[in-house]
C-alpha positions in Angstrom: -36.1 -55.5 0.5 -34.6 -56.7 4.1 -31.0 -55.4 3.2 -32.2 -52.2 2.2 -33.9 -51.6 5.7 -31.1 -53.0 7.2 -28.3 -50.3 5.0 -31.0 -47.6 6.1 -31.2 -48.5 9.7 -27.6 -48.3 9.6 -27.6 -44.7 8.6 -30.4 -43.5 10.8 -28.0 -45.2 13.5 -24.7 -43.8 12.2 -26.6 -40.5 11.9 -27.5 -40.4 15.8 -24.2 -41.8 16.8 -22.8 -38.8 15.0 -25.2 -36.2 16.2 -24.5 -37.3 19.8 -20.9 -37.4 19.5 -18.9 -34.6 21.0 -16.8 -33.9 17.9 -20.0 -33.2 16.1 -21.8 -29.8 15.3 -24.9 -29.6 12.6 -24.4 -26.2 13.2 -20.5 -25.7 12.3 -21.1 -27.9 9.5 -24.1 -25.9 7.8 -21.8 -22.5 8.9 -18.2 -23.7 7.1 -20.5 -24.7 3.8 -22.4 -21.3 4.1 -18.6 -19.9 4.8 -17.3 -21.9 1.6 -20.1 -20.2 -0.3 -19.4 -17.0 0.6 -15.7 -17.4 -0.5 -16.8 -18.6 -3.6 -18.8 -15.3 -4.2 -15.6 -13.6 -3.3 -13.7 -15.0 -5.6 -16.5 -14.0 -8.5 -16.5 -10.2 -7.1 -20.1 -10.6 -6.0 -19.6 -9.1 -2.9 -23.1 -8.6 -1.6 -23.9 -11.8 -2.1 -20.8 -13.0 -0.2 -21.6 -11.1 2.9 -25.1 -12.9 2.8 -23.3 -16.2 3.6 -20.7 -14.9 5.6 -23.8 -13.5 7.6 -25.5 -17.0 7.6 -22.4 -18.4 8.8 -22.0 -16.1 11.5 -25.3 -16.7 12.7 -25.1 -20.1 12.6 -22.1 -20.9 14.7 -20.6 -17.6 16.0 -17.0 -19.2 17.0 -16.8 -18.8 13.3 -13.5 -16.4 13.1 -12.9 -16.7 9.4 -16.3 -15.8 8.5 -15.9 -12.4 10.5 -12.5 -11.6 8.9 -14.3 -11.9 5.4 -16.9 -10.1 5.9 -15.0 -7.5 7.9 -12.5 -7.4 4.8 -15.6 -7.4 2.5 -17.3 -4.5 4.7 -14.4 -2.5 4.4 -14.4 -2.6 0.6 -17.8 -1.4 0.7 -16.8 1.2 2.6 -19.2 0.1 5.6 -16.1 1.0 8.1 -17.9 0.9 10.9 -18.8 -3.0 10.3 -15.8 -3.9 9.4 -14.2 -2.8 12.7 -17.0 -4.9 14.7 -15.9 -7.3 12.4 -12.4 -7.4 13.1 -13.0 -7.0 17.1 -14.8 -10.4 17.0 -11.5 -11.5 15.1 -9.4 -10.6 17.9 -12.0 -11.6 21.0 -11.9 -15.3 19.3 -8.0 -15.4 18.7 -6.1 -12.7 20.8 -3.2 -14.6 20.2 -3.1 -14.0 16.4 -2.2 -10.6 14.8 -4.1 -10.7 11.3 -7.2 -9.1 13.5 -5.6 -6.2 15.2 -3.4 -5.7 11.9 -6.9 -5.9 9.5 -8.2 -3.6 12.0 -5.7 -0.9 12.3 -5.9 -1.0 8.3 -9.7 0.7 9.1 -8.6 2.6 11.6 -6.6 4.6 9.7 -9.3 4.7 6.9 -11.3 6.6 9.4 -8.5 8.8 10.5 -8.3 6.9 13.5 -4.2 7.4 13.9 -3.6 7.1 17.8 -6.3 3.4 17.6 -4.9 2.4 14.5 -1.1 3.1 16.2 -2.2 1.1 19.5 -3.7 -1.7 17.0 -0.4 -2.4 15.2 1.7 -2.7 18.8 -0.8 -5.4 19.3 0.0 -7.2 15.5 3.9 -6.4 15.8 3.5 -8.2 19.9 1.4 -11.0 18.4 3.1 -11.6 15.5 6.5 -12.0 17.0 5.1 -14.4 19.9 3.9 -16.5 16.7 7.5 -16.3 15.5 8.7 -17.6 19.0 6.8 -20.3 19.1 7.3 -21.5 15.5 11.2 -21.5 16.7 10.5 -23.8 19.5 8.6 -26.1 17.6 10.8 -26.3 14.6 12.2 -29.8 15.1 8.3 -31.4 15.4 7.5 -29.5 12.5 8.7 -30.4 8.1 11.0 -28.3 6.9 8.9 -26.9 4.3 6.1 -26.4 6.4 8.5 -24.3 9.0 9.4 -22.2 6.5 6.3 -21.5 4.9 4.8 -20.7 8.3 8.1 -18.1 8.8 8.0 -16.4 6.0 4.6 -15.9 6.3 4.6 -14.6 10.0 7.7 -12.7 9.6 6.0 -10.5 6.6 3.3 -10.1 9.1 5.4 -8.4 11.4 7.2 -6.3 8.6 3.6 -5.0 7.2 2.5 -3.8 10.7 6.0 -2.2 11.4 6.2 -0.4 7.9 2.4 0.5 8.3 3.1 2.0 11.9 6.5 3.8 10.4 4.1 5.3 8.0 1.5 6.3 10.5 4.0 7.9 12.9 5.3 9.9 9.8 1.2 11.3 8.6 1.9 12.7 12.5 5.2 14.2 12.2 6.7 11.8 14.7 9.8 11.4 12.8 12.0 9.5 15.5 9.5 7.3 16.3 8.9 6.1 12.5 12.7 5.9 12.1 12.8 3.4 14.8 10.5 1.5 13.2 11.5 0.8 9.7 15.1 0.9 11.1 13.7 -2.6 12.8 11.5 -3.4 10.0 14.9 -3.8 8.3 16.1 -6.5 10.3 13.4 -8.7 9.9 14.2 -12.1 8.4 12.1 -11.6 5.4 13.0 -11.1 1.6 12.2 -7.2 0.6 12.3 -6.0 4.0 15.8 -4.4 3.8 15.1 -2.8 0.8 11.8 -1.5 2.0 12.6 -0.2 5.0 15.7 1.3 3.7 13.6 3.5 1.3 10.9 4.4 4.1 14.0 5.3 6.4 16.1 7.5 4.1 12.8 9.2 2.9 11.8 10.3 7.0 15.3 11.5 6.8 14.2 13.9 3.9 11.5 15.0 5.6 12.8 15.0 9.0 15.8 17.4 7.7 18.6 15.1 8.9 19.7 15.7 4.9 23.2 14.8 5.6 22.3 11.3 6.6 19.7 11.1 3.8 22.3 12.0 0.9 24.6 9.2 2.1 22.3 6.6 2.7 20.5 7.7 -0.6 23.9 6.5 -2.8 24.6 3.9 -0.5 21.3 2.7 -1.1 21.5 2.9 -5.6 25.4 1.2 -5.0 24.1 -1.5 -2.8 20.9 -2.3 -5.1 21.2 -0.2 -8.6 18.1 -1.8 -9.8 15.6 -0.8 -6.7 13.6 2.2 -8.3 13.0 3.5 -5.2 16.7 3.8 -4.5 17.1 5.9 -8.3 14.1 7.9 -7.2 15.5 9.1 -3.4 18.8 10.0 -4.9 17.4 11.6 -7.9 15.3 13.2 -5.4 18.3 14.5 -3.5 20.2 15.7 -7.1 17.3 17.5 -8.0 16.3 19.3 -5.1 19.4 19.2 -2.8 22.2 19.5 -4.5 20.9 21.2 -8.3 22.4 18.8 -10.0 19.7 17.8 -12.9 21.1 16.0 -15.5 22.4 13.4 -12.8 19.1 13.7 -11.3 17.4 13.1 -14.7 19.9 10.1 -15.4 18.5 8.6 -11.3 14.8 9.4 -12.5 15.2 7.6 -16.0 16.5 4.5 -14.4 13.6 5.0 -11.5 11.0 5.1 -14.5 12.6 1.9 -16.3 13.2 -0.5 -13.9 9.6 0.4 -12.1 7.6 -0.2 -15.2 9.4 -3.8 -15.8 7.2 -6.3 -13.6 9.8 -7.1 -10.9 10.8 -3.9 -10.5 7.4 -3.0 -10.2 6.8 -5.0 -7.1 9.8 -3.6 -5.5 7.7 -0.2 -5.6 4.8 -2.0 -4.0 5.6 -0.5 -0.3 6.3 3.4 -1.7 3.3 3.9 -2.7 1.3 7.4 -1.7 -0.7 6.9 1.8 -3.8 7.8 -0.6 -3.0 5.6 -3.5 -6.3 4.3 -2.9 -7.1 0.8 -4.0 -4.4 -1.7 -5.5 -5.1 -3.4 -8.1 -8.7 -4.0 -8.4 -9.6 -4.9 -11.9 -10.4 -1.1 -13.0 -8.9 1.0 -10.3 -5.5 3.0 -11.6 -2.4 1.9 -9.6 -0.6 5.3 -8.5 2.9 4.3 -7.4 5.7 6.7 -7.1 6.4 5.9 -10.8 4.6 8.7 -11.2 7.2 11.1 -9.4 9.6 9.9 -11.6 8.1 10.6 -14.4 7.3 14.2 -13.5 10.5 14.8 -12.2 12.6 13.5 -14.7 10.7 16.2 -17.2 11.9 19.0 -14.6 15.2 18.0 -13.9 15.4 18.0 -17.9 13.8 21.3 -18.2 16.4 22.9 -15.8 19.2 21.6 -18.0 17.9 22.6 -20.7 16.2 20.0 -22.5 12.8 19.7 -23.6 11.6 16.0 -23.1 8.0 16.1 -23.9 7.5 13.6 -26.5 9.9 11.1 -24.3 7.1 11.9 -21.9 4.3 11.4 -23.9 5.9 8.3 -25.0 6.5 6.2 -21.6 2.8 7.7 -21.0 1.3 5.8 -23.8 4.0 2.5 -22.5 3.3 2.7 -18.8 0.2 0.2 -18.7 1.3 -2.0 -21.6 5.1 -2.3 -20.0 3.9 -3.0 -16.6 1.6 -5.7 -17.6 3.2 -7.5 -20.1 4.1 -11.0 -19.8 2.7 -13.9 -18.3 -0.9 -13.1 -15.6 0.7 -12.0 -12.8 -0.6 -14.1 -9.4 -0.6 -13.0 -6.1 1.0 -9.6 -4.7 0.7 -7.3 -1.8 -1.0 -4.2 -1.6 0.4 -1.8 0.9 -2.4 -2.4 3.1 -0.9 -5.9 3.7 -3.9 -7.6 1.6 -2.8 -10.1 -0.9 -4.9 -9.7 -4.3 -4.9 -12.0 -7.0 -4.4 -9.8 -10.1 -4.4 -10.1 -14.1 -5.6 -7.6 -15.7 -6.5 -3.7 -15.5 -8.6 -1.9 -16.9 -7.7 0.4 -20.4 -8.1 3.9 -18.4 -6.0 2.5 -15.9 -3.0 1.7 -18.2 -3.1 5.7 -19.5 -1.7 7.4 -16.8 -3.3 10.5 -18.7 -6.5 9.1 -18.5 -6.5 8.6 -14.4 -8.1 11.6 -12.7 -5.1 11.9 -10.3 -1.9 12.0 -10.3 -1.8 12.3 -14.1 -3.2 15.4 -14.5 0.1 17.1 -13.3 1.7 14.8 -15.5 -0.9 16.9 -18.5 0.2 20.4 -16.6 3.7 19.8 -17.9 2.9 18.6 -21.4 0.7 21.6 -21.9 -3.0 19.7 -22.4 -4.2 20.6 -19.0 -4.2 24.2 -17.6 -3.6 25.3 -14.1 -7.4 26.0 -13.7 -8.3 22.8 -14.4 -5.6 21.0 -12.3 -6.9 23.0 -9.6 -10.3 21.8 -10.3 -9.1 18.3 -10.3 -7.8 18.6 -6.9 -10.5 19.7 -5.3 -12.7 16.3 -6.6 -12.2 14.6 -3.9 -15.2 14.6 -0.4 -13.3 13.9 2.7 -10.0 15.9 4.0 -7.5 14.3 4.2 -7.0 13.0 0.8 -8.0 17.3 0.3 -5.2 18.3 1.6 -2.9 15.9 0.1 -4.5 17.1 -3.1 -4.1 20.9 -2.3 -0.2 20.1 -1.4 0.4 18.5 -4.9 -1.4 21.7 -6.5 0.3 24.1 -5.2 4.1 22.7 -5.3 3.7 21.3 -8.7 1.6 24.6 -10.1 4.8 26.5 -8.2 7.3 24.6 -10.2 5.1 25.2 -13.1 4.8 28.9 -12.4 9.1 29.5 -11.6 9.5 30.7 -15.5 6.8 33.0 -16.1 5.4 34.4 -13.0 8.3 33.7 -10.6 6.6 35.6 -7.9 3.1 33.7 -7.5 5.6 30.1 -8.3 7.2 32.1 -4.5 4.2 32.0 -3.1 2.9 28.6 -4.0 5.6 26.6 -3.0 5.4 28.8 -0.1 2.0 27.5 0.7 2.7 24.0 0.1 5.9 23.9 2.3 3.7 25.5 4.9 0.3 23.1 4.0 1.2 19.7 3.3 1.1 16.6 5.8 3.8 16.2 7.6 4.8 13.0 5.2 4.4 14.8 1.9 7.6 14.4 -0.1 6.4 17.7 -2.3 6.3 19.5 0.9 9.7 18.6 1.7 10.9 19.4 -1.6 9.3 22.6 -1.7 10.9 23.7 1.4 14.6 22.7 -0.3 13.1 24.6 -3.2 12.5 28.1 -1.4 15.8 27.5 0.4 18.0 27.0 -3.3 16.3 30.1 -4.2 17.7 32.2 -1.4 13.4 32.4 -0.5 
């Protein structure tokens, strides 16, 4: 029995030595296994029971910072705003230096309207981030190669998420120079889509700024320079249709905008377009509401004005649009345009029909003649707070207009009319419907 006393003596001693030492903390232990808990949660979508631990760990040993970035990111989700911005502020009070905080919480920010904070927020991510790019350069030769670059390409998509999110900002404000600065540097940044991104956001604040000279040019500079980007098919398409009245080239832009955005990779090149109130990406459930959409839509009126009816083609890449987009192997890991990666592999049946989600594809069952007008108006109108209202009210009443130009061609007058005057100031449709009244001699 004397070596067994002895082993447990040895313990009790290793135990205190440990205790006493000053690279030891009970407490940060007990916190980082509450912590790894609470990611494991997560990961199983119980979310509740994943800001339990993320509480314990908090509680525990408040230095903590990744426990307050989950359970801010967490908060969020559960649309407990106000948390997740306490959250976040402890993220930035324990690392100033880093820019995931400020950018997590300029994310919120905006969710509660919150444009001027949200605006001051991302200086702070884009000023953070690129001092974290500065000092990764100056440390390159003590760091591998493959950890440097890693740690860049990382950092440097950092910086183009909080200048693409800021262009976008500045644009829901009308601030059109200001947002053209931005993704103008957003192109320049040493990262993979950012020149292709950018590009799309700058030529579409040209649209919507008025400089439509510039926007034309760039717009087929952009589909010569990368004819498989469906956001560059989509602009110029844009531009044929509602510029220029050209609508069988437009059609042509919009088919190839449609195709290459339901294949997977051209999918994710369509990940930063997406509507400011696309609502959640990719959640197991939620319908995805890219501009896809718009392409879809417009191609059927760019057909209509030629001539063409193109209703079962429309019906058809309805009933494809989940099944092409998902086929393959699971996808991984991609970016939603509030910078948060999501690991994704399914959705859910509903959100594969676009007919099925409540909105946008409802104008998409305007056109092919299974919704009426009073129901789409309905439809708009299901939504509780007022921004995402008046985004809604904008679609109504410029696709309703377009809907309207063949039978009642003075109320279509008036709608577009109302929408030109209505929507936010980065609406496309209001932009469009403006160009529309002026085609029309209105």
């Amino acid at each position: 029995m004397r070596w067994r006393t002895l082993i447990g003596i040895g313990f009790l001693v290793a135990g205190v030595i440990a205790y006493y030492s000053p690279s030891f903390n009970l407490h940060e232990v007990y916190a980082r296994w509450a912590f790894d808990r609470g990611v494991a949660y997560d990961q199983q979508g119980e979310i509740d029971k994943a800001i339990e631990r993320y509480d314990q760990a908090i509680a525990r040993y408040p230095q903590l910072v990744e426990a307050y970035n989950r359970r801010g990111r967490d908060r969020r989700h559960k649309q407990d705003l106000d948390g997740a911005i306490a959250d976040y502020g402890a993220v930035i009070r324990l690392q100033p230096a880093e820019s995931y905080g400020y950018f997590n919480r300029a994310v919120t920010l905006q969710l509660q309207g919150k444009t001027d904070a949200a605006i001051a927020d991302l200086g702070d991510a884009i000023r953070t981030g690129r001092s974290y790019l500065d000092r990764l350069e100056q440390n390159r030769t003590s760091m591998q190669s493959t950890e440097h670059i890693i740690a860049s390409e990382q950092g440097n998509a950092d910086v183009l998420a909080s200048y693409l999110l800021r262009g976008r900002l500045w644009l829901q404000r009308g601030d059109y120079q200001p947002a053209l600065a931005d993704f103008a540097t957003a192109a320049g940044v040493k990262q993979a889509s950012a020149e292709q991104s950018s590009t799309f956001e700058v030529i579409r604040a040209r649209l919507l700024s008025g400089d439509l000279a510039a926007a034309r040019r760039e717009a087929d500079n952009f589909v010569q320079r990368f004819p498989d980007n469906a956001g560059a098919s989509l602009l110029r398409g844009f531009v044929l249709l509602f510029l220029d009245n050209e609508p069988l080239r437009a059609a042509d832009d919009f088919s190839k905008a449609a195709k290459n955005g339901l294949s997977y990779f051209g999918f994710r090149r369509l990940l930063a377009h997406v509507a400011p109130d696309g609502g959640e990406w990719f959640a197991p459930g939620v319908a995805f509401r890219p501009y896809i959409y718009n392409a879809i839509v417009w191609r059927h009126l760019a057909r209509e004005r030629a001539g063409q009816d193109d209703r079962e083609e429309l019906n058809e890449t309805l009933e494809k649009l989940g099944a092409e987009t998902w086929t393959g192997a699971p996808i991984r890991m991609v970016t939603g345009p509030d910078g948060m990666m999501r690991v994704v592999t399914k959705v859910s049946e509903e959100a594969q029909d676009a007919s099925r989600a409540a909105w946008p594809g409802r104008v998409i069952d305007l056109f092919l003649g299974t919704w009426t007008p009073e129901a789409l108006r309905k439809a708009g109108a299901e939504v509780t707070d007022q921004t995402s209202l008046r985004r809604r009210r904008c679609d109504v009443d410029f696709y309703l207009g377009l809907f309207r130009l063949k039978t009642a061609a003075a109320e279509a007058r008036m709608l577009l009319q109302a929408a030109a005057d209505n929507c936010p100031p980065d609406a496309i449709e209001g932009a469009a419907a403006k160009f529309e009244l002026g085609r029309r001699g209105s």
